[in-house]
C-alpha positions as CSV (number, residue, x, y, z in Angstrom):
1,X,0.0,0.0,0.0
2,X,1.3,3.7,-0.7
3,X,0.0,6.5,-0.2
4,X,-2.0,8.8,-3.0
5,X,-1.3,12.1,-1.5
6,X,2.4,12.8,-1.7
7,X,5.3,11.4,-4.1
8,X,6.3,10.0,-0.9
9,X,9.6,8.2,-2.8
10,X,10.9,11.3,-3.6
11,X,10.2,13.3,-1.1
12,X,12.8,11.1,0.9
13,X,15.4,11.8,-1.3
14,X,15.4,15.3,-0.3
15,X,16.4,14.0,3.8
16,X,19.9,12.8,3.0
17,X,19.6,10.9,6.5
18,X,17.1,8.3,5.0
19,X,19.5,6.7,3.0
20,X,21.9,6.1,5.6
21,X,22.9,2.7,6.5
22,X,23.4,2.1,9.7
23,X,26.1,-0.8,11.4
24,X,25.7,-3.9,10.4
25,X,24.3,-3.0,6.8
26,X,20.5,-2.3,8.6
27,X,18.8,0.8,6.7
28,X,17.2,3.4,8.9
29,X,13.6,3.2,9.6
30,X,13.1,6.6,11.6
31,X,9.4,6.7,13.2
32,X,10.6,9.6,16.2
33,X,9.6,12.7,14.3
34,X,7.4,13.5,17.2
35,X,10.5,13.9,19.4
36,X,12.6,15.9,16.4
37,X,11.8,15.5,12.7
38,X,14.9,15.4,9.6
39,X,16.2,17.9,7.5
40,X,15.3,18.3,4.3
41,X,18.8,19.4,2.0
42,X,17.1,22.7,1.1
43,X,17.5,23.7,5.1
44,X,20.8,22.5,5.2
45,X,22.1,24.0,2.5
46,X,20.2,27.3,3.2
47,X,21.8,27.7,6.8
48,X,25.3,26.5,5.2
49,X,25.0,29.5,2.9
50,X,24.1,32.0,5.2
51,X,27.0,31.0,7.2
52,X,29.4,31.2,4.7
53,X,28.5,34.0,2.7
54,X,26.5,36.3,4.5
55,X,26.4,35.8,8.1
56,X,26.6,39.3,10.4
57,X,24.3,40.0,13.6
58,X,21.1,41.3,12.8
59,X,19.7,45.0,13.8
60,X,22.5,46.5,14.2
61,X,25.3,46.6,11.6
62,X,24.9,49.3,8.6
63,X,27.6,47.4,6.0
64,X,26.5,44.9,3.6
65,X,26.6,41.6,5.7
66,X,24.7,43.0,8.3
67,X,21.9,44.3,5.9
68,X,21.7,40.9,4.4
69,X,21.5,38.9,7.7
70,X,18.8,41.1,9.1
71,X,16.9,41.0,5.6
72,X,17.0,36.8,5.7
73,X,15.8,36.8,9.3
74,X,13.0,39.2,9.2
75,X,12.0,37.4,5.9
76,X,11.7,34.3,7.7
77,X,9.6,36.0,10.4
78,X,7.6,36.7,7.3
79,X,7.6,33.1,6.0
80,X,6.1,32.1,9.2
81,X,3.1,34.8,9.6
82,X,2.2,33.4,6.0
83,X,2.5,30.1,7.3
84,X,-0.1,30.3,10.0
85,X,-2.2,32.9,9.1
86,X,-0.8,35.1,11.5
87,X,-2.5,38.7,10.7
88,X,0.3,40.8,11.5
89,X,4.3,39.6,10.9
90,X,4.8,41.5,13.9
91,X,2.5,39.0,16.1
92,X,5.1,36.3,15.5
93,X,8.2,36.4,18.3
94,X,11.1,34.3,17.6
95,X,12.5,32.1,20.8
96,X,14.7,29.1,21.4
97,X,11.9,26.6,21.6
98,X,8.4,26.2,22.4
99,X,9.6,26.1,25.8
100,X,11.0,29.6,26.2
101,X,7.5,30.7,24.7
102,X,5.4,29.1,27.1
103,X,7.5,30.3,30.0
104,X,7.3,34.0,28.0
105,X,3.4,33.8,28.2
106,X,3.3,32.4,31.7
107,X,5.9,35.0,32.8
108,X,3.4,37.7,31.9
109,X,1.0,36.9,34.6
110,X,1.2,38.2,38.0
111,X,3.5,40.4,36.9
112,X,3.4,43.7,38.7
113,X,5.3,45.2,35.4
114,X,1.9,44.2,33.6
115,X,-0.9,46.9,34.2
116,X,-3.4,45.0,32.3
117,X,-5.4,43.6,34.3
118,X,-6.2,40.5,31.7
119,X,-2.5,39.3,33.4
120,X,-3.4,40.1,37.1
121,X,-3.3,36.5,38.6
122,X,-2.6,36.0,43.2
123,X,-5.1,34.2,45.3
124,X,-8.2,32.8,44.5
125,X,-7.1,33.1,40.6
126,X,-6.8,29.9,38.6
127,X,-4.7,28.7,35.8
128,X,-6.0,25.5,34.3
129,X,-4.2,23.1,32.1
130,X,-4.5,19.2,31.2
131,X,-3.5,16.2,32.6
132,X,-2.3,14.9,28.8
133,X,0.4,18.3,28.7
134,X,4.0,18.2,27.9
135,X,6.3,19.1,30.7
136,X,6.8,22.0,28.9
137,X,3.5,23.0,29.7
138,X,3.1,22.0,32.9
139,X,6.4,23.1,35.0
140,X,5.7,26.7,33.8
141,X,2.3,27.1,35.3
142,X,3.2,24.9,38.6
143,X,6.2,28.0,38.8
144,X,3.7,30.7,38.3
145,X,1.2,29.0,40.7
146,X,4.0,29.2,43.6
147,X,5.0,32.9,43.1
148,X,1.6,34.0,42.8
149,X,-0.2,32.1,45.2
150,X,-2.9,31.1,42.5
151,X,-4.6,27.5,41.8
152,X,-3.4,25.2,39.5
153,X,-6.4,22.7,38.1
154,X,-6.5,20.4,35.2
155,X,-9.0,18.5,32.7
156,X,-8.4,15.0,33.0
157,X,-8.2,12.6,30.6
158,X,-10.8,9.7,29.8
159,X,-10.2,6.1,29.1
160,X,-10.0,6.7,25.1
161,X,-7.2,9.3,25.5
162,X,-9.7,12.1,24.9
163,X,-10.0,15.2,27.2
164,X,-12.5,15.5,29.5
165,X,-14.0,18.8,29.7
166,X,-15.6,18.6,33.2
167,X,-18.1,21.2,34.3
168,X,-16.3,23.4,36.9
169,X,-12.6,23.2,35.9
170,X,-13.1,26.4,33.9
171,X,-14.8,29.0,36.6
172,X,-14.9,32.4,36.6
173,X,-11.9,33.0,38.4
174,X,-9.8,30.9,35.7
175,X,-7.6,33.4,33.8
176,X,-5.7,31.5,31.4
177,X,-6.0,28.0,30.0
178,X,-3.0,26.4,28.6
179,X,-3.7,23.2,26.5
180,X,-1.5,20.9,23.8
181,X,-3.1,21.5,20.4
182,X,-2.1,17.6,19.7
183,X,-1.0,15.5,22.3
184,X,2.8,14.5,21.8
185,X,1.9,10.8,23.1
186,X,-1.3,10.0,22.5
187,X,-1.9,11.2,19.3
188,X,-5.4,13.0,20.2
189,X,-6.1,16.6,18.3
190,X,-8.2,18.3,21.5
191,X,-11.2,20.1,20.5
192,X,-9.7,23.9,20.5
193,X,-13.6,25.2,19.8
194,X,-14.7,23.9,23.0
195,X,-12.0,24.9,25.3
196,X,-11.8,27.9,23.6
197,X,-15.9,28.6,24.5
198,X,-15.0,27.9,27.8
199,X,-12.6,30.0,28.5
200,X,-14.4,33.0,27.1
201,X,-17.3,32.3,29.1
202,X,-15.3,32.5,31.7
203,X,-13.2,35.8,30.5
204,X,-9.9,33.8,30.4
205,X,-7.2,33.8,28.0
206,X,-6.2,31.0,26.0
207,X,-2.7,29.2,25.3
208,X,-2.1,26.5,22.9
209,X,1.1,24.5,22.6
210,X,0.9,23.6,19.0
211,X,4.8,22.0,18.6
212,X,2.7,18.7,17.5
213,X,0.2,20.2,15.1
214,X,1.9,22.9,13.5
215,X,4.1,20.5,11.5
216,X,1.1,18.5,10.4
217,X,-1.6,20.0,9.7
218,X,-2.9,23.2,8.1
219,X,-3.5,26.0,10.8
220,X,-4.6,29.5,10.8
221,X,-4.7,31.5,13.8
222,X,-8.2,33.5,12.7
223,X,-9.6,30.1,12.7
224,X,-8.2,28.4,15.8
225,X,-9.2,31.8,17.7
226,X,-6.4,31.1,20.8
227,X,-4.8,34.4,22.2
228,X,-1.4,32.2,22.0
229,X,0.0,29.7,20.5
230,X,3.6,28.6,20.9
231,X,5.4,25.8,18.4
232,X,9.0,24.6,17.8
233,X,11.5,24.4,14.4
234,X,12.7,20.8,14.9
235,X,9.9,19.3,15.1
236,X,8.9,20.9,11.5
237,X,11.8,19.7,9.4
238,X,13.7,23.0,10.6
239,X,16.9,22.9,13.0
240,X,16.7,23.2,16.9
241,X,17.2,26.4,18.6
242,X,14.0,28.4,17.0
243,X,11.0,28.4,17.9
244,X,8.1,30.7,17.9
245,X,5.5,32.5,20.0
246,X,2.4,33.7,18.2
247,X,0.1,36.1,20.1
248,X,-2.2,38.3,19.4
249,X,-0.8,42.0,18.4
250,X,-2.8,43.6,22.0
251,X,-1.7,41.3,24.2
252,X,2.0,41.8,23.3
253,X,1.7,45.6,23.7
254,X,0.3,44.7,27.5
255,X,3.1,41.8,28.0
256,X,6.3,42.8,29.3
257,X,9.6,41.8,28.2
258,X,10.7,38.5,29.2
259,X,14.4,39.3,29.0
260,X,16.9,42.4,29.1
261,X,19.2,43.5,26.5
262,X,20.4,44.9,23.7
263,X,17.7,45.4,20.6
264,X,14.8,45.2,22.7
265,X,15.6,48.4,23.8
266,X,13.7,52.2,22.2
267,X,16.1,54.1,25.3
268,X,18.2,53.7,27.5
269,X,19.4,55.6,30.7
270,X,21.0,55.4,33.9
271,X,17.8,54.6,35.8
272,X,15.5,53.5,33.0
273,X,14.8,52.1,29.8
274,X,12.0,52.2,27.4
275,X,11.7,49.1,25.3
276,X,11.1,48.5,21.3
277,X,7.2,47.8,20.3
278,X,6.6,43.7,19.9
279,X,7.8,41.5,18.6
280,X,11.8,42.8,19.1
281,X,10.9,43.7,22.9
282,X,10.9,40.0,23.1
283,X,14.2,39.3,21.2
284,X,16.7,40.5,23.3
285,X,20.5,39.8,22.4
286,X,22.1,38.0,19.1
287,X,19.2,35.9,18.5
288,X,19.0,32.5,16.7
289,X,19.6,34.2,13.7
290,X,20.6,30.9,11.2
291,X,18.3,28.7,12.8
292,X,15.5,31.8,11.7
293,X,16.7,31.4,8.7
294,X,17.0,27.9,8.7
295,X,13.2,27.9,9.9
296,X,12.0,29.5,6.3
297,X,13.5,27.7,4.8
298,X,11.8,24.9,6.0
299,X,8.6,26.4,6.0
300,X,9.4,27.0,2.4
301,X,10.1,23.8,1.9
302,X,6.3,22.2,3.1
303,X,4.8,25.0,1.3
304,X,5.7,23.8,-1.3
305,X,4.8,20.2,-0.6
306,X,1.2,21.2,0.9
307,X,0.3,20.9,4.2
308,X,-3.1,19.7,3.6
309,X,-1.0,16.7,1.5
310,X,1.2,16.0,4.3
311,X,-2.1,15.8,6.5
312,X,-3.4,13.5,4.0
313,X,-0.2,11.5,3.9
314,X,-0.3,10.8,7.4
315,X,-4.1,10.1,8.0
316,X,-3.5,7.3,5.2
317,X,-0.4,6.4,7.4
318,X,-2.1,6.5,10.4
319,X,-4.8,4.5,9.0
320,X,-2.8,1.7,8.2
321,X,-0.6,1.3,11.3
322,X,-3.5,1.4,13.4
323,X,-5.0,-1.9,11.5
324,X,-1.0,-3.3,11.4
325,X,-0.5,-2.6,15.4
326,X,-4.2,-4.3,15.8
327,X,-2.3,-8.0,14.7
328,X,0.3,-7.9,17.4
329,X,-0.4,-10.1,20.4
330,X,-0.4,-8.2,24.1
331,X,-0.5,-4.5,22.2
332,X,-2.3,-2.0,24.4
333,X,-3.0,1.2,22.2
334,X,-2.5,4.4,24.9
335,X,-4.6,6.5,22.9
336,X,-7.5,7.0,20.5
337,X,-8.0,3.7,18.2
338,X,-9.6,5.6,15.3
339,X,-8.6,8.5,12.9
340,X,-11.2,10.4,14.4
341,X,-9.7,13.5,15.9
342,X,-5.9,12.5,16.0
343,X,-2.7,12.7,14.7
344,X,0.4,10.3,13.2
345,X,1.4,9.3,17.3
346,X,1.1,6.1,18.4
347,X,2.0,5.3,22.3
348,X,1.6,1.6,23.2
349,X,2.6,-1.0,25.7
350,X,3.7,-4.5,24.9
351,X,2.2,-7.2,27.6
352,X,5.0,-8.2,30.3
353,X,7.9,-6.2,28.2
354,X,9.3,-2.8,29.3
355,X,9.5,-0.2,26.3
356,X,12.7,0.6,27.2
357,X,13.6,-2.9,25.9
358,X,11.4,-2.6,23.0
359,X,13.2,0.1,21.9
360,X,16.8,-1.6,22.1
361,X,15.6,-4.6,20.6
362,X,14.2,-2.4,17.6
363,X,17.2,-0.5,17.2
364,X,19.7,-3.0,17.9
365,X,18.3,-5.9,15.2
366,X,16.2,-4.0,13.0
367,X,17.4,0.0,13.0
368,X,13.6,1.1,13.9
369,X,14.4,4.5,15.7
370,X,11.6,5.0,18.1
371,X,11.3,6.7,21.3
372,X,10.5,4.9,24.9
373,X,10.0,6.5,28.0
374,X,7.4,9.1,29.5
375,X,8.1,11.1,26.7
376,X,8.1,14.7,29.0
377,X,4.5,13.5,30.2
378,X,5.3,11.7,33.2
379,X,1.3,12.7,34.8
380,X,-0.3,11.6,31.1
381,X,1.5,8.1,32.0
382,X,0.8,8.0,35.5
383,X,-2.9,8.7,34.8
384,X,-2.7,5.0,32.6
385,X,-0.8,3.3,35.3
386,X,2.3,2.9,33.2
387,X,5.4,3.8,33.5
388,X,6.3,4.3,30.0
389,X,5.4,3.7,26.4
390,X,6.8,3.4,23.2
391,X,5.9,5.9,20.8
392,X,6.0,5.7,16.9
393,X,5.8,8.6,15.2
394,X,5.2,9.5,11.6
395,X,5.9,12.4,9.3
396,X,5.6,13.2,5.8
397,X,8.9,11.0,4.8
398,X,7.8,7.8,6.6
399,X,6.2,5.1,4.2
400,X,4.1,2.1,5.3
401,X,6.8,0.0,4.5
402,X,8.5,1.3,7.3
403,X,5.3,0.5,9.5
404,X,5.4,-2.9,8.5
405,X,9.3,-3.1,9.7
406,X,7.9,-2.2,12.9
407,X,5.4,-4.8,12.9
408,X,7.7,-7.3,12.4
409,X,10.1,-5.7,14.7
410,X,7.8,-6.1,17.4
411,X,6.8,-9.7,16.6
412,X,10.4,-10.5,16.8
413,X,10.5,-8.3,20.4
414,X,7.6,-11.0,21.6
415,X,9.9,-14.1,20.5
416,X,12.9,-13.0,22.4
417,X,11.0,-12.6,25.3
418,X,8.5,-15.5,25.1
């Protein structure tokens, strides 16, 4: 079976990486594109270029090399506005990872530096998040609920992986929810409508970490109607180091900056400073500036594949693996069992065998490159009763070959252990 919505073949002949072989003459099967996806040769040779040819700091320097640098990184903010919809370039803030732009956000509240009273969070305030989050955005809020003094409470998570949008999380005193977009382990797309309804309802804001859906599936921030929304480069087929915070143009006028420095700066004296308007108050020192770069380039580069193709391609994928997983013995699915509503992640268990030596034996005999663990969602895991999973993950270069390699991987995984 192959799929009818991307040239799938040779699209992997653009990830020079795929066609490594690894010791013992075993090809690379590579389903961990939910942890960090590959690089496409365009990205590569895009950031090799800029390095070599043109490379100065950006926003500062008058000569040639400086003009160029600053022109290639404020383009890519530009690729990226276009790339989500973003009504205004100046909406989009460039960070290290979707990390640093959920701790910007949460940063923001309680601040006394923040006059707007949208941010005012102490006592009796709540923050409410989800028991399927990302460490990433779950440590944050936990840190804002200790220096504040505010509540921290979560939707749970029913038996089907789905979130449970309980009457009475989201009360009147909630002022921001914070939820994944896609969950990084069990695969389910959460129903932004809803949780956005309840949180204006309830006057809050709304935060969504979007590191899993942004690299595969269309999005538009008109549509998805959040107030943030924070993603990541490497998990896009861009490099590490960049990621983005998307907010909406008001709020980033109310936020203050999240770090000092030079070029987020309008004046500076003695005893004060006034800063530049958003999004360079948020961009202080050298930033990322090649791995910007190298982020437009990859945006560039699924542009001009399609991302409703590459959602295609992996609902097809999805489709099939979910059928192929169904024939292995002991298999527990952690996660939604049909397309409805979810994404290329599958999380599973094998009966009486720790992932951790699923994943060896995969790698070891067969070069399937998956990840095992909690996967940075130690309370999702708890919630099942499991320590860990393993977690295959697909992207626009995997193939169902490659899912039937796992298949037979983990047949062989069940022999060794019989």
């Amino acid at each position: 079976m192959t799929s009818t919505s991307l040239d799938v073949e040779r699209i992997r002949k653009d990830f020079p990486v795929l066609s490594r072989e690894l010791p013992g003459g075993r090809p690379l099967v590579y389903l961990d594109s939910g942890n960090s996806s590959q690089k496409p040769t365009s990205v590569v040779e895009t950031m090799r270029e800029h390095l070599a040819m043109h490379y100065s700091n950006v926003g500062r320097a008058m000569h040639v090399l400086g003009s160029e640098s600053t022109e290639a990184y404020e383009s890519a903010r530009d690729k990226v506005a276009a790339f989500i919809g973003a009504p205004s370039r100046d909406e989009v803030v460039f960070t290290k990872n979707a990390s640093e732009a959920l701790n910007l956000v949460a940063y923001s509240f309680g601040n006394p530096a923040c006059a707007d009273p949208r941010f005012t969070l102490g006592p009796g305030d709540e923050i409410v998040i989800s028991e399927m989050e990302h460490h990433s955005n779950i440590v944050p809020w936990q840190m804002l609920a200790q220096r504040t003094g505010a509540t921290l409470k979560w939707f749970g998570v029913t038996d089907e992986g789905r979130l449970d949008l309980a009457d009475g999380v989201v009360t009147e005193r909630t002022k921001i929810v914070s939820v994944a977009h896609q969950s990084n382990v069990l695969g389910t797309v959460n129903p932004v409508a809803d949780v956005v309804a309840l949180a204006r309802r309830a006057g809050a804001l709304v935060l969504l970490d979007a590191s899993q859906s942004v690299p595969h599936h269309p999005v538009d921030m008109a549509a998805l109607d959040a107030d943030f929304v924070a993603f990541t480069g490497h998990k896009m087929v861009g490099p590490s180091g960049i990621g983005v915070l998307w907010a909406r143009g008001e709020l980033l006028e109310a936020m203050p900056p999240f770090l000092g420095g030079g070029e987020m700066i309008e004046a500076v004296w003695m005893d004060r400073s006034t800063y530049a308007p958003a999004p360079h108050k948020f961009e202080a020192g050298t930033p990322p500036i090649v791995e910007a770069i190298g982020l437009g380039a990859a945006v560039d580069y699924l542009t001009g594949i399609g991302m409703a193709a590459v959602e295609a391609h992996e609902r097809e994928l999805t489709a099939y693996a979910l059928d192929a997983l169904r024939e292995v013995p002991g298999l527990r699915l952690i996660g939604p069992d049909s397309l409805d509503l979810r994404g290329g992640t599958l999380a599973f268990t094998l009966e009486g065998i720790h992932p951790h030596d699923v994943g060896q034996i995969l790698d070891d005999r067969f070069g399937i490159a998956v990840r095992v663990g909690h996967h940075c969602a130690r309370p999702l895991h708890l919630r099942f009763g499991i320590p860990a999973t393993t977690r295959a993950s697909f992207y626009l270069y995997n193939t169902t070959g490659e899912v039937d390699a796992l298949v037979r991987g983990l047949h062989h995984v069940q022999k060794v252990f019989a």
